[in-house]
mmCIF file of the N, C-alpha and C atoms, coordinates in Angstrom:
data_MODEL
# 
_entry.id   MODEL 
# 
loop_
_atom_site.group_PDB 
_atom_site.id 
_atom_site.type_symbol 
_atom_site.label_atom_id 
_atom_site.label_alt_id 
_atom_site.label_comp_id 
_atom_site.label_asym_id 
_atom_site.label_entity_id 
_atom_site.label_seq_id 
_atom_site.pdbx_PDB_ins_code 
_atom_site.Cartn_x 
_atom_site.Cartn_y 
_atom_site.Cartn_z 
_atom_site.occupancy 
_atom_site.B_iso_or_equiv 
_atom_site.pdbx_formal_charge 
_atom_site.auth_seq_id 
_atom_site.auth_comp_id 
_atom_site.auth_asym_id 
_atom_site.auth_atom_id 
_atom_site.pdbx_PDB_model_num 
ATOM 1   N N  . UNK A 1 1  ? -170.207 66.365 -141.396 1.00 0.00 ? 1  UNK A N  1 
ATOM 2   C CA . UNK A 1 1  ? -169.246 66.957 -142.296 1.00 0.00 ? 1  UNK A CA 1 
ATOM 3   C C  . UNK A 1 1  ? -167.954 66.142 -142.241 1.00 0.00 ? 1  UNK A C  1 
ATOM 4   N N  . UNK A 1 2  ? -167.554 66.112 -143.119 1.00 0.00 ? 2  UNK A N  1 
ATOM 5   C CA . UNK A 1 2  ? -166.504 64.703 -143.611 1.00 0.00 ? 2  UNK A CA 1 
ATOM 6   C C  . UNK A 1 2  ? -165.047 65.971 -143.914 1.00 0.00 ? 2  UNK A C  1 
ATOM 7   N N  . UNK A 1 3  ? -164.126 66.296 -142.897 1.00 0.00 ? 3  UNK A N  1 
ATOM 8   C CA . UNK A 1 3  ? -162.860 66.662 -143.086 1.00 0.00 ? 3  UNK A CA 1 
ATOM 9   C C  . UNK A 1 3  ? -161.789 65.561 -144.123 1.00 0.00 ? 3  UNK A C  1 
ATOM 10  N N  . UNK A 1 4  ? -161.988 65.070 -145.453 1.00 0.00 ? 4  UNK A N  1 
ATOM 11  C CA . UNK A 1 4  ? -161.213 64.185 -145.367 1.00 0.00 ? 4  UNK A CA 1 
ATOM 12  C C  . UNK A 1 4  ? -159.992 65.070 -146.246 1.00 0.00 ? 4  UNK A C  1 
ATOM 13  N N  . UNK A 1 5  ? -158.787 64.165 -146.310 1.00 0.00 ? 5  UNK A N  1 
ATOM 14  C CA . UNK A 1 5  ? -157.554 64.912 -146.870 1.00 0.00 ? 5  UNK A CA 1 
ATOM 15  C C  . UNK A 1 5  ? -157.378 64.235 -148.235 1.00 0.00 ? 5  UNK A C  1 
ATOM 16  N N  . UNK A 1 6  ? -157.520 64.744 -149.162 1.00 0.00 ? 6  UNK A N  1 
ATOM 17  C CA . UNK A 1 6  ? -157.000 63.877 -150.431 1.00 0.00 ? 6  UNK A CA 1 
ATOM 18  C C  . UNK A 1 6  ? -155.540 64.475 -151.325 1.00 0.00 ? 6  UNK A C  1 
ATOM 19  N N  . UNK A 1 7  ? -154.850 63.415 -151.355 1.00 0.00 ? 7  UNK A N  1 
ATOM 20  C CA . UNK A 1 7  ? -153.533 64.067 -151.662 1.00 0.00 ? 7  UNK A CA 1 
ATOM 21  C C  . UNK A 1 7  ? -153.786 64.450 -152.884 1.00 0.00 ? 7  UNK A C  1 
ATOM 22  N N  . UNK A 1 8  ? -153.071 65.123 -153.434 1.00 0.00 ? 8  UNK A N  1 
ATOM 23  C CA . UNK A 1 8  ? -152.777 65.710 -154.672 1.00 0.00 ? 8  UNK A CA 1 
ATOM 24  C C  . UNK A 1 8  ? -152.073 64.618 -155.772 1.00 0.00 ? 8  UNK A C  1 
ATOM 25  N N  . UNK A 1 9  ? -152.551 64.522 -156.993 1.00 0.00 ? 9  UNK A N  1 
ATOM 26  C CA . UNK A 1 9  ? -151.612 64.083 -157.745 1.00 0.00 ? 9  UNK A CA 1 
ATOM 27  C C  . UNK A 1 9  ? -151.417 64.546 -159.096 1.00 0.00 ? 9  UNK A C  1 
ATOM 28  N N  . UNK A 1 10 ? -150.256 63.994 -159.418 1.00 0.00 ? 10 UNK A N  1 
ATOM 29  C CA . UNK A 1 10 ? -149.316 64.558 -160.384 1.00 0.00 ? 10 UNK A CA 1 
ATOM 30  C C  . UNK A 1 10 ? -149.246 63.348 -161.594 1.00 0.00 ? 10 UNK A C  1 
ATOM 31  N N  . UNK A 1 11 ? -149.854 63.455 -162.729 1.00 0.00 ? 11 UNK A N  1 
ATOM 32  C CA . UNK A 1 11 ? -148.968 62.538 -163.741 1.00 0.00 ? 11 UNK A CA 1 
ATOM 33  C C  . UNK A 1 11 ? -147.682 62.445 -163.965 1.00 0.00 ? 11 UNK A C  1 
ATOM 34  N N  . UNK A 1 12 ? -147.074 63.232 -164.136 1.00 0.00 ? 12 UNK A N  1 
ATOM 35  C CA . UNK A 1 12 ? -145.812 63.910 -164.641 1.00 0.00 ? 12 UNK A CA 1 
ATOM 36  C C  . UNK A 1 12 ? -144.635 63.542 -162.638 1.00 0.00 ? 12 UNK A C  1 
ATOM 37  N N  . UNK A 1 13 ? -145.369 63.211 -161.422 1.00 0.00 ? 13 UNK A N  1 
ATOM 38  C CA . UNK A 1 13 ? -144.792 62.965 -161.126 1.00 0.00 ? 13 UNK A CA 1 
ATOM 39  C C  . UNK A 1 13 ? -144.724 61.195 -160.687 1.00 0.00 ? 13 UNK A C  1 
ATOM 40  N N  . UNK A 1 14 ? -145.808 60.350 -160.995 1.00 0.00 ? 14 UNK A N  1 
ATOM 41  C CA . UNK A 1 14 ? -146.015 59.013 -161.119 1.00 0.00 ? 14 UNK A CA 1 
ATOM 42  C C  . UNK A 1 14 ? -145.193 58.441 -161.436 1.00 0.00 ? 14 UNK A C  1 
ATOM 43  N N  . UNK A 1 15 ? -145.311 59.202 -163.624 1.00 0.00 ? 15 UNK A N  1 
ATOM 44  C CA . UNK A 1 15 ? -144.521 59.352 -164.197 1.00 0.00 ? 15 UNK A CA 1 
ATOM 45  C C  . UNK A 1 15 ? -142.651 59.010 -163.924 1.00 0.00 ? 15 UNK A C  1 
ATOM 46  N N  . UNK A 1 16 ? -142.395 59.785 -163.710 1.00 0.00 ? 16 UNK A N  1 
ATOM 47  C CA . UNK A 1 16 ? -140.740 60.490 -163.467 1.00 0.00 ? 16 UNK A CA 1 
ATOM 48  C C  . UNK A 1 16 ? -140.520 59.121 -162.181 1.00 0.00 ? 16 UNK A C  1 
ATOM 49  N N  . UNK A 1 17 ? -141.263 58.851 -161.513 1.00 0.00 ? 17 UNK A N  1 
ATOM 50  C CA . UNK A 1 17 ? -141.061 57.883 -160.286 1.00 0.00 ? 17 UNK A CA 1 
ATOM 51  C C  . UNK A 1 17 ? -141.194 56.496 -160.837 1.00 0.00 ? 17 UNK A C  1 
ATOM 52  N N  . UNK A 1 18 ? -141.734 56.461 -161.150 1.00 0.00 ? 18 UNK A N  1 
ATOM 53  C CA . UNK A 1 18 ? -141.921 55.023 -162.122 1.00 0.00 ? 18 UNK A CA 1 
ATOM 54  C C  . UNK A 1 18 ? -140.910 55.049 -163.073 1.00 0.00 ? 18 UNK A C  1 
ATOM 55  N N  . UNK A 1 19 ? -140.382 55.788 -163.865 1.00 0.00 ? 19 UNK A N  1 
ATOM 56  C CA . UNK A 1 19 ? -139.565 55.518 -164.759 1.00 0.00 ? 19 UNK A CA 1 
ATOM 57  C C  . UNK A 1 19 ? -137.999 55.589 -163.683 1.00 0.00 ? 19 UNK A C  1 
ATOM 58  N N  . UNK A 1 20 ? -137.953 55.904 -162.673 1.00 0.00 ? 20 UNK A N  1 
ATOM 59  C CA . UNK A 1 20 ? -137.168 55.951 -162.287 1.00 0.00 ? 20 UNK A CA 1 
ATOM 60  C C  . UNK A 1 20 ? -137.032 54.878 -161.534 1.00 0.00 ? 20 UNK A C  1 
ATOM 61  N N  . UNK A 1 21 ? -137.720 54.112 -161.086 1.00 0.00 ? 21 UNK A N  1 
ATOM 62  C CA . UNK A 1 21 ? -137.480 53.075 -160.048 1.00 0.00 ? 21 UNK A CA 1 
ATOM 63  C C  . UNK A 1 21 ? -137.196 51.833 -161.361 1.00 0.00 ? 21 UNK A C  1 
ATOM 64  N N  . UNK A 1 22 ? -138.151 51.787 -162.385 1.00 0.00 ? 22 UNK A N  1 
ATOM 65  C CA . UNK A 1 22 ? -137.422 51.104 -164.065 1.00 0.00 ? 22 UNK A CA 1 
ATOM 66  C C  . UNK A 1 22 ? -135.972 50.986 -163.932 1.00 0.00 ? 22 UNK A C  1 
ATOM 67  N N  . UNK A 1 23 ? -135.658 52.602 -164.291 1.00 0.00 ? 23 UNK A N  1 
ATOM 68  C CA . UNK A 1 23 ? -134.285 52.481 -164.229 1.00 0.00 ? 23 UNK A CA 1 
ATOM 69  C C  . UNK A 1 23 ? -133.135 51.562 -163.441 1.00 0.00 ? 23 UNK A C  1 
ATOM 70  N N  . UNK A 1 24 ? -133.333 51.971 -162.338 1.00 0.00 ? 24 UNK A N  1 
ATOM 71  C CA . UNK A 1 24 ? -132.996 51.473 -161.383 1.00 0.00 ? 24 UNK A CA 1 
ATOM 72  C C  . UNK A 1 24 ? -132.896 50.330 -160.802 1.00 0.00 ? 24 UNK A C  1 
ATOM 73  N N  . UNK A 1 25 ? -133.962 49.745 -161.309 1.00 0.00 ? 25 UNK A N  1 
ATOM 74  C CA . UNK A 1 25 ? -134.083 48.068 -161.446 1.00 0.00 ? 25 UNK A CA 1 
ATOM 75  C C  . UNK A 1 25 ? -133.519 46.955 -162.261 1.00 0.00 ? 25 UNK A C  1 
ATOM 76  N N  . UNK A 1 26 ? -133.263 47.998 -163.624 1.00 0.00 ? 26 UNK A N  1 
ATOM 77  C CA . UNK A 1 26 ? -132.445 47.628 -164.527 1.00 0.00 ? 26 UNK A CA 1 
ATOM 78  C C  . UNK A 1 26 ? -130.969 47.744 -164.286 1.00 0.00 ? 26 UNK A C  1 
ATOM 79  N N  . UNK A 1 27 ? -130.427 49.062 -163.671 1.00 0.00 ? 27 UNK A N  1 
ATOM 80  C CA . UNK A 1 27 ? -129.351 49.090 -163.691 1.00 0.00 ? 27 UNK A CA 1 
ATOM 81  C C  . UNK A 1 27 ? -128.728 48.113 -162.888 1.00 0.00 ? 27 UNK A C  1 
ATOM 82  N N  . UNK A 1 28 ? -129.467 48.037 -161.440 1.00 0.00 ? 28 UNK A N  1 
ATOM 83  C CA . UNK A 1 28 ? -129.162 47.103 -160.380 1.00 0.00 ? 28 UNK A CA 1 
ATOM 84  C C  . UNK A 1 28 ? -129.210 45.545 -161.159 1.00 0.00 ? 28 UNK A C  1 
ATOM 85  N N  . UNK A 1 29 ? -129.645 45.083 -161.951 1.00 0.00 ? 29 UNK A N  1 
ATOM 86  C CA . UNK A 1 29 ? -129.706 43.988 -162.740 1.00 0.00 ? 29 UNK A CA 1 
ATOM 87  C C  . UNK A 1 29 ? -128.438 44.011 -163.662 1.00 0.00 ? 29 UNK A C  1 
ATOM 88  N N  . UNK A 1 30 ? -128.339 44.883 -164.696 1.00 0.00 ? 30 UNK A N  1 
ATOM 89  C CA . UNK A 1 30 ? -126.930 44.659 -165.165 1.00 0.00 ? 30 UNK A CA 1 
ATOM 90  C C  . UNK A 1 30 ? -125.534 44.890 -163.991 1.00 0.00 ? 30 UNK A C  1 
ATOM 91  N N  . UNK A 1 31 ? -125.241 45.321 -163.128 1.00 0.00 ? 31 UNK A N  1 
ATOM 92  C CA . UNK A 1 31 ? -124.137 45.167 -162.190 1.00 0.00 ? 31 UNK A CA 1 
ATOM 93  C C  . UNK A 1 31 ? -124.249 43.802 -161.667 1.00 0.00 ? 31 UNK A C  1 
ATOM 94  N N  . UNK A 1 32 ? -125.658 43.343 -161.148 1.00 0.00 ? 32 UNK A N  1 
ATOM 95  C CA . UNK A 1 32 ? -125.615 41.937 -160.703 1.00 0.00 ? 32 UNK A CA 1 
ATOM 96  C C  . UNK A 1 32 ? -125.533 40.973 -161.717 1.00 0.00 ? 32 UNK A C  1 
ATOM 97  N N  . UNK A 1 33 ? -125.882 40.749 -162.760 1.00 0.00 ? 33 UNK A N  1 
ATOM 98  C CA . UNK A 1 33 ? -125.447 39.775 -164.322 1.00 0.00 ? 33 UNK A CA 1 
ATOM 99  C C  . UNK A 1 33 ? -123.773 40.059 -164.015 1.00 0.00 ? 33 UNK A C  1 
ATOM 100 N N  . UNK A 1 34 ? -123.669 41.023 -164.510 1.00 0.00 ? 34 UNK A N  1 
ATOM 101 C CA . UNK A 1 34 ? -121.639 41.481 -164.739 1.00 0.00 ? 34 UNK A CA 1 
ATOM 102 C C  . UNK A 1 34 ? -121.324 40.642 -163.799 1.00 0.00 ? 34 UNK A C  1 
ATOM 103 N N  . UNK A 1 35 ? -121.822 40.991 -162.614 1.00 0.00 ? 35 UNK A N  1 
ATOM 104 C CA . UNK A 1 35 ? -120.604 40.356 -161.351 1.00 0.00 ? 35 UNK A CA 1 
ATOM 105 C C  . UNK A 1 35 ? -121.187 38.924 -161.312 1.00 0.00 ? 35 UNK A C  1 
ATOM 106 N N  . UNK A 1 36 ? -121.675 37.904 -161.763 1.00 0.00 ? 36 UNK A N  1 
ATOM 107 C CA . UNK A 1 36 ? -121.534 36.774 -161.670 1.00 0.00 ? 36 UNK A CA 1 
ATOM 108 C C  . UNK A 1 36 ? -120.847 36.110 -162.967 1.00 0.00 ? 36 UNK A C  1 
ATOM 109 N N  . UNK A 1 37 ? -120.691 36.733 -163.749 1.00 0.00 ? 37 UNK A N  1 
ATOM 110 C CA . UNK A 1 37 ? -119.323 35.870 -164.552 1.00 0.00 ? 37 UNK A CA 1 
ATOM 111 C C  . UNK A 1 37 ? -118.341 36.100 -163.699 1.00 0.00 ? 37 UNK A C  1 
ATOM 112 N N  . UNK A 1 38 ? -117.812 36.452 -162.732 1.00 0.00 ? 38 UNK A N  1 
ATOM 113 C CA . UNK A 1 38 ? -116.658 35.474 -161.653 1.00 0.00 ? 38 UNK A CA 1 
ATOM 114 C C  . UNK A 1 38 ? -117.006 34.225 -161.429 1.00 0.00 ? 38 UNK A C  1 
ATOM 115 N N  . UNK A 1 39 ? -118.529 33.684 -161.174 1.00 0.00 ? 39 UNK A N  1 
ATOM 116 C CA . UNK A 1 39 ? -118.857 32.774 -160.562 1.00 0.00 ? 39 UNK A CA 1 
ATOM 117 C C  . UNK A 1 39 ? -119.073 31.228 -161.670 1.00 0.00 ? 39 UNK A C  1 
ATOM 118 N N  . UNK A 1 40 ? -118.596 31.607 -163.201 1.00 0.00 ? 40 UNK A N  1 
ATOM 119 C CA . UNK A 1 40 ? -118.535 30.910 -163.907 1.00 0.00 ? 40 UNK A CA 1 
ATOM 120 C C  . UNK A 1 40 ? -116.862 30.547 -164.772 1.00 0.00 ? 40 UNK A C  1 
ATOM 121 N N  . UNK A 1 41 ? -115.957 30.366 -164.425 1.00 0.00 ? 41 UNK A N  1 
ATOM 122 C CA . UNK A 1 41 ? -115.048 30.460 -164.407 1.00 0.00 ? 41 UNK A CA 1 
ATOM 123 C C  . UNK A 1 41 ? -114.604 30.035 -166.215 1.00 0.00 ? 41 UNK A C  1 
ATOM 124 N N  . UNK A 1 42 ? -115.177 28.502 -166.349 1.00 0.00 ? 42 UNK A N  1 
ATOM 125 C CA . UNK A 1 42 ? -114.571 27.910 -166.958 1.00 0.00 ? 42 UNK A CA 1 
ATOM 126 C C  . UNK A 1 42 ? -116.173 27.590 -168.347 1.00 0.00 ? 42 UNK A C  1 
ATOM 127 N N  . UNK A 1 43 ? -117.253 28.160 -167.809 1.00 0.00 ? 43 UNK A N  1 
ATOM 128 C CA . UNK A 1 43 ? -118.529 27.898 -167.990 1.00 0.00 ? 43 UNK A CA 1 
ATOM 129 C C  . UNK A 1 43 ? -118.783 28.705 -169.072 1.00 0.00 ? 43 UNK A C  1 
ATOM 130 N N  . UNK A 1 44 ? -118.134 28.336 -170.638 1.00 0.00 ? 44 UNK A N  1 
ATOM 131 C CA . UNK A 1 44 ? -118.710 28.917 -171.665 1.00 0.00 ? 44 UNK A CA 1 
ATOM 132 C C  . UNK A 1 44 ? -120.076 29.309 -172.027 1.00 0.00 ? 44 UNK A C  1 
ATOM 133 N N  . UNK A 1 45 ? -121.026 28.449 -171.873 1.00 0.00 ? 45 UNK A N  1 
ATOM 134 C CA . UNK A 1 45 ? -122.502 28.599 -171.757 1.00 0.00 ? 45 UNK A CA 1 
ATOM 135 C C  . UNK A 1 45 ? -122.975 29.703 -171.317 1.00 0.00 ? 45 UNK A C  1 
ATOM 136 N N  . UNK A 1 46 ? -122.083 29.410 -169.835 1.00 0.00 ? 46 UNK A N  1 
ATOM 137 C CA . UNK A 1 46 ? -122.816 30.197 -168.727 1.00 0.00 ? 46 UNK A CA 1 
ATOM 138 C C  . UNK A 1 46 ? -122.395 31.665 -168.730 1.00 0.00 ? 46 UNK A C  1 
ATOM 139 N N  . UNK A 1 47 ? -121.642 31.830 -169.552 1.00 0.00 ? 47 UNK A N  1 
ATOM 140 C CA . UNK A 1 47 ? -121.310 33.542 -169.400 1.00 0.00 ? 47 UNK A CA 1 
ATOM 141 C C  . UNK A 1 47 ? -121.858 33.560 -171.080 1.00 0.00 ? 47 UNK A C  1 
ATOM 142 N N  . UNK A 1 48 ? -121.921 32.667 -171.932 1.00 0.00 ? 48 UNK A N  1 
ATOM 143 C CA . UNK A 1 48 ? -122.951 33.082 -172.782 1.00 0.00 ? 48 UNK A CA 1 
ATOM 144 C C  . UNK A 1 48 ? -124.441 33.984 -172.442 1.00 0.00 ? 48 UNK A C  1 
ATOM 145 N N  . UNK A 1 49 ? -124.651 32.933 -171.424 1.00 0.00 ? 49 UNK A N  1 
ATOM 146 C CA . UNK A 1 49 ? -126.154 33.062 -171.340 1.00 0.00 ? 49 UNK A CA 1 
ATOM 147 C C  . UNK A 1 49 ? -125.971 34.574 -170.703 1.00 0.00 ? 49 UNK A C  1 
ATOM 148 N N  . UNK A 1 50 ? -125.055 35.162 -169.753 1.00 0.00 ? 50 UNK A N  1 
ATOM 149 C CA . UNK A 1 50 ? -124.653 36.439 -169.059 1.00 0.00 ? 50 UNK A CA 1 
ATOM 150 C C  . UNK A 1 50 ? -124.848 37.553 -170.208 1.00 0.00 ? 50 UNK A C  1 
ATOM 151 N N  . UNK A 1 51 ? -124.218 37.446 -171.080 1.00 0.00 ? 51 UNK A N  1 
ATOM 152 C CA . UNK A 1 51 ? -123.551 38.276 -172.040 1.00 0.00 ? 51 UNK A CA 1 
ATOM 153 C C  . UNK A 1 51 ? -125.365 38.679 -172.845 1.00 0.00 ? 51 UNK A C  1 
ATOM 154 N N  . UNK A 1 52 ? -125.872 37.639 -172.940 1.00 0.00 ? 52 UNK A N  1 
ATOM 155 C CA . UNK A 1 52 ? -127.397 37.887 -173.785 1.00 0.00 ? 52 UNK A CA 1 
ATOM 156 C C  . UNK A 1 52 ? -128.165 38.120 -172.501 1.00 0.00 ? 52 UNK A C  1 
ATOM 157 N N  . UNK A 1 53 ? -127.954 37.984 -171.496 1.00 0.00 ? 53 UNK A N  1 
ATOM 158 C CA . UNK A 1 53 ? -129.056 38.938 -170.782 1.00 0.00 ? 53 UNK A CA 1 
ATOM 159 C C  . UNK A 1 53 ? -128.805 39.852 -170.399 1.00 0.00 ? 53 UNK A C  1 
ATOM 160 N N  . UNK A 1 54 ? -127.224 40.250 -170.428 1.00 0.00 ? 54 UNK A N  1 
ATOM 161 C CA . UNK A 1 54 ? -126.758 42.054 -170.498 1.00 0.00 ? 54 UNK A CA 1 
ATOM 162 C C  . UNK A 1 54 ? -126.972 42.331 -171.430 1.00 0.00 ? 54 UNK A C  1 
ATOM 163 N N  . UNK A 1 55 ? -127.532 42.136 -172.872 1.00 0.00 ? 55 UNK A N  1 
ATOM 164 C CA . UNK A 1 55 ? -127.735 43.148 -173.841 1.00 0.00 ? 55 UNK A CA 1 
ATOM 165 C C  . UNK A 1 55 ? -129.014 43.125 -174.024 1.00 0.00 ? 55 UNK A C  1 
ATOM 166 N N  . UNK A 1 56 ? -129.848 41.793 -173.267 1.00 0.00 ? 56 UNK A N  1 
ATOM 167 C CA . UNK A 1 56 ? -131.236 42.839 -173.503 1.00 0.00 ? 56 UNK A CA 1 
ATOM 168 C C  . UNK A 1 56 ? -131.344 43.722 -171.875 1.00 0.00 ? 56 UNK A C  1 
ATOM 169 N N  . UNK A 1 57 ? -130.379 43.587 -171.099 1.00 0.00 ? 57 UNK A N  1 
ATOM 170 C CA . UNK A 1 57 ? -130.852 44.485 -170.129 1.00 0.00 ? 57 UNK A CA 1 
ATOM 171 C C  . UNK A 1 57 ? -130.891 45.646 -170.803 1.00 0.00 ? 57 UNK A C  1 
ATOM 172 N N  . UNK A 1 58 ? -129.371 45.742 -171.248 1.00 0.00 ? 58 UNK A N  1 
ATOM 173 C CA . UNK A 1 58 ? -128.830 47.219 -172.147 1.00 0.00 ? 58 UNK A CA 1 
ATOM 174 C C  . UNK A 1 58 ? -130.278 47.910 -172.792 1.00 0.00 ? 58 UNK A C  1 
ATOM 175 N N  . UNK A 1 59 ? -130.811 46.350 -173.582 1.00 0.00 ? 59 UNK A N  1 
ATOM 176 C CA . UNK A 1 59 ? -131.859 47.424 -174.573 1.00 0.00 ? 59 UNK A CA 1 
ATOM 177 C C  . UNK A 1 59 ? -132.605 47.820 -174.064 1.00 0.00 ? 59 UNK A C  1 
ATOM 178 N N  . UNK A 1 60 ? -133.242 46.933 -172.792 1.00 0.00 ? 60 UNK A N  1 
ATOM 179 C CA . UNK A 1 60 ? -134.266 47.593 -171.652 1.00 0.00 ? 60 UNK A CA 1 
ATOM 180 C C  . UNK A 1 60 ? -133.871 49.429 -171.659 1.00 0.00 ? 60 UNK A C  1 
ATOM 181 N N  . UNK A 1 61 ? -133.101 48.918 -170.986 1.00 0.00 ? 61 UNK A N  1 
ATOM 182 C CA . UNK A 1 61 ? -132.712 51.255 -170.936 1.00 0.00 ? 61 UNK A CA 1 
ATOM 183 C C  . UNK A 1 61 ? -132.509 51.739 -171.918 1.00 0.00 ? 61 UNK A C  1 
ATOM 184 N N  . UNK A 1 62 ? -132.515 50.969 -172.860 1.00 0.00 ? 62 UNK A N  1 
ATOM 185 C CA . UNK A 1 62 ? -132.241 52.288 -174.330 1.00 0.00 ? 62 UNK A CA 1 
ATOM 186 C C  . UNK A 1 62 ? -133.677 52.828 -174.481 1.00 0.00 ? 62 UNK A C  1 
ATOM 187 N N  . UNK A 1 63 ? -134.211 51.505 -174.378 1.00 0.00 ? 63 UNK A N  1 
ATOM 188 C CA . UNK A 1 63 ? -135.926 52.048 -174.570 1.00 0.00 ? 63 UNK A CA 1 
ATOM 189 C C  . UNK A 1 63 ? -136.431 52.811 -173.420 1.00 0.00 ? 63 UNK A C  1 
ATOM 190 N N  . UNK A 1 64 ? -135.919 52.420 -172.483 1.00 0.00 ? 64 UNK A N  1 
ATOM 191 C CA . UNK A 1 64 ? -136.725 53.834 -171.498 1.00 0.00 ? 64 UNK A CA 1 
ATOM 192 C C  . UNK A 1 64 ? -136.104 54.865 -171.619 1.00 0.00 ? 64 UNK A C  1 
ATOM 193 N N  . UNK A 1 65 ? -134.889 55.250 -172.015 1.00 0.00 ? 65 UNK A N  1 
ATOM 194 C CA . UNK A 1 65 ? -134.304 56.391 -172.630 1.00 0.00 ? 65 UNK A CA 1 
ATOM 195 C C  . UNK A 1 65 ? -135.106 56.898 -173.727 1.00 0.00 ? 65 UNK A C  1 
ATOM 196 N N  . UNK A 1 66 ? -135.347 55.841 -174.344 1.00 0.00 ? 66 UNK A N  1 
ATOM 197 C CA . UNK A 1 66 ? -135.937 56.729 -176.331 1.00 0.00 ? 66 UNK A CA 1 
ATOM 198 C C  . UNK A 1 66 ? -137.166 57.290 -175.716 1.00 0.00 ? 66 UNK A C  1 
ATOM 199 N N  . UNK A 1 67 ? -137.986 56.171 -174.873 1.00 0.00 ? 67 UNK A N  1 
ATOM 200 C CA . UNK A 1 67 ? -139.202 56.739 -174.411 1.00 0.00 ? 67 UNK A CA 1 
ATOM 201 C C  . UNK A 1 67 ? -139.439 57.737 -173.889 1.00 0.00 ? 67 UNK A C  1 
ATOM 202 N N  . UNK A 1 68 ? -138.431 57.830 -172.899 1.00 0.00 ? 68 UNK A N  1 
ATOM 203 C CA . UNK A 1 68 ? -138.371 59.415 -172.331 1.00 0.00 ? 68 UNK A CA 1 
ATOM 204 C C  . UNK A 1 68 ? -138.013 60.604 -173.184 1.00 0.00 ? 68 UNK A C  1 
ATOM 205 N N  . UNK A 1 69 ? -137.015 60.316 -173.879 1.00 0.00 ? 69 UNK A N  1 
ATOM 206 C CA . UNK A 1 69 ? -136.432 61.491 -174.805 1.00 0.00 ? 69 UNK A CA 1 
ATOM 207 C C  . UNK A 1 69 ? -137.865 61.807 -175.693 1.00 0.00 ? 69 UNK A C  1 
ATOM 208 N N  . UNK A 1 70 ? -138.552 60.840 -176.202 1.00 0.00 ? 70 UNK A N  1 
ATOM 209 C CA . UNK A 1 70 ? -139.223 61.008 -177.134 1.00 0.00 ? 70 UNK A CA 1 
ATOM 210 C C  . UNK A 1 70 ? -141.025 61.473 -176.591 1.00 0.00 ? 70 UNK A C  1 
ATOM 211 N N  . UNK A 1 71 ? -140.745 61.482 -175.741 1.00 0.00 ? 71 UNK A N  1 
ATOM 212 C CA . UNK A 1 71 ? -142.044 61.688 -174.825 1.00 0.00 ? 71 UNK A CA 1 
ATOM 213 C C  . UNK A 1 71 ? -142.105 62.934 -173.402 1.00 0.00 ? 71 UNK A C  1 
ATOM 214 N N  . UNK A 1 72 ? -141.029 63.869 -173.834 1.00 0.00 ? 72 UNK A N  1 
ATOM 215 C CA . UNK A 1 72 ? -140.622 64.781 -172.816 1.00 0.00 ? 72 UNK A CA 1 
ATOM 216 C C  . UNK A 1 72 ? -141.652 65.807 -172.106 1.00 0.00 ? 72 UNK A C  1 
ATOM 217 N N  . UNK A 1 73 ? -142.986 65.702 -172.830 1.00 0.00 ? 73 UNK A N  1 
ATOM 218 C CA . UNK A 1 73 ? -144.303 66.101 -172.372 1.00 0.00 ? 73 UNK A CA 1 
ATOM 219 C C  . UNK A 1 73 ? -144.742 65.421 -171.355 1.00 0.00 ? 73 UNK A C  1 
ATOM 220 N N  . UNK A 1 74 ? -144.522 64.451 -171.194 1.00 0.00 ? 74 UNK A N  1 
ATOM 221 C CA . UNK A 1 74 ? -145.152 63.531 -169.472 1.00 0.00 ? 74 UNK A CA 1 
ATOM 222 C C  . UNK A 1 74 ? -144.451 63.625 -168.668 1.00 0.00 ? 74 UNK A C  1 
ATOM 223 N N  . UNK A 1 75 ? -142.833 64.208 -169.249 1.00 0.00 ? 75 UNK A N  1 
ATOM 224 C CA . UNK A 1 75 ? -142.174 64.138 -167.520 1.00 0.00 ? 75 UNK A CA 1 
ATOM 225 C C  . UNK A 1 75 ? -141.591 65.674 -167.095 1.00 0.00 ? 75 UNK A C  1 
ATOM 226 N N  . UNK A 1 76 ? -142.527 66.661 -168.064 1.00 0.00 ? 76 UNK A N  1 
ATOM 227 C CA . UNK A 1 76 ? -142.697 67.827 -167.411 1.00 0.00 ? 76 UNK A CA 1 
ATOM 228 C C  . UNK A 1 76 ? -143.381 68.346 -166.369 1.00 0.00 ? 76 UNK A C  1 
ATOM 229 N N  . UNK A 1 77 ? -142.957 68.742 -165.465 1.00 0.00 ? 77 UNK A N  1 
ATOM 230 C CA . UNK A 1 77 ? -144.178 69.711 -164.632 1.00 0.00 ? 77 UNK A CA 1 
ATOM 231 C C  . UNK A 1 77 ? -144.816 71.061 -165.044 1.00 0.00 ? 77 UNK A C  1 
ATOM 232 N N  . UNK A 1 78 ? -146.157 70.855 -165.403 1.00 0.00 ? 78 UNK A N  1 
ATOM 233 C CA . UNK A 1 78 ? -146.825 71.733 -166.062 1.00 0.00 ? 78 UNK A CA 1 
ATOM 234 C C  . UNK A 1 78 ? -146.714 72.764 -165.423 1.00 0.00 ? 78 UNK A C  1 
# 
């Protein structure tokens, strides 16, 4: 006889964890972009190139925002 333990799982909490560690990855990405235009002083380019990868970070989270807003059935607990 086989005692084994099988955890329980949750879509809705995969879900919510995954979109949250997203988040989070993103956000930690736009604070670190921001804070290296100090490190370009004089470097037009280079805070070009800053400025376009903070706005697709930006769009990154808009879309996991719309996704979530628009999908509020998966990150319910039934």
């Amino acid at each position: 006889m086989t005692d084994k333990h099988t955890p329980p799982f949750s879509k809705t909490f995969v879900l919510k964890t995954t979109s949250r560690h997203i988040r989070r990855s993103v956000d930690i990405s736009i604070r670190k972009s921001y804070d290296r235009m100090s490190d370009f002083p004089g470097d037009s380019a280079k805070k070009q190139e800053i400025f376009e990868t903070l706005d697709v970070l930006h769009k990154m989270r808009k879309l996991m925002d719309d996704f979530q807003e628009h999908n509020k059935h998966l990150f319910k607990d039934n």
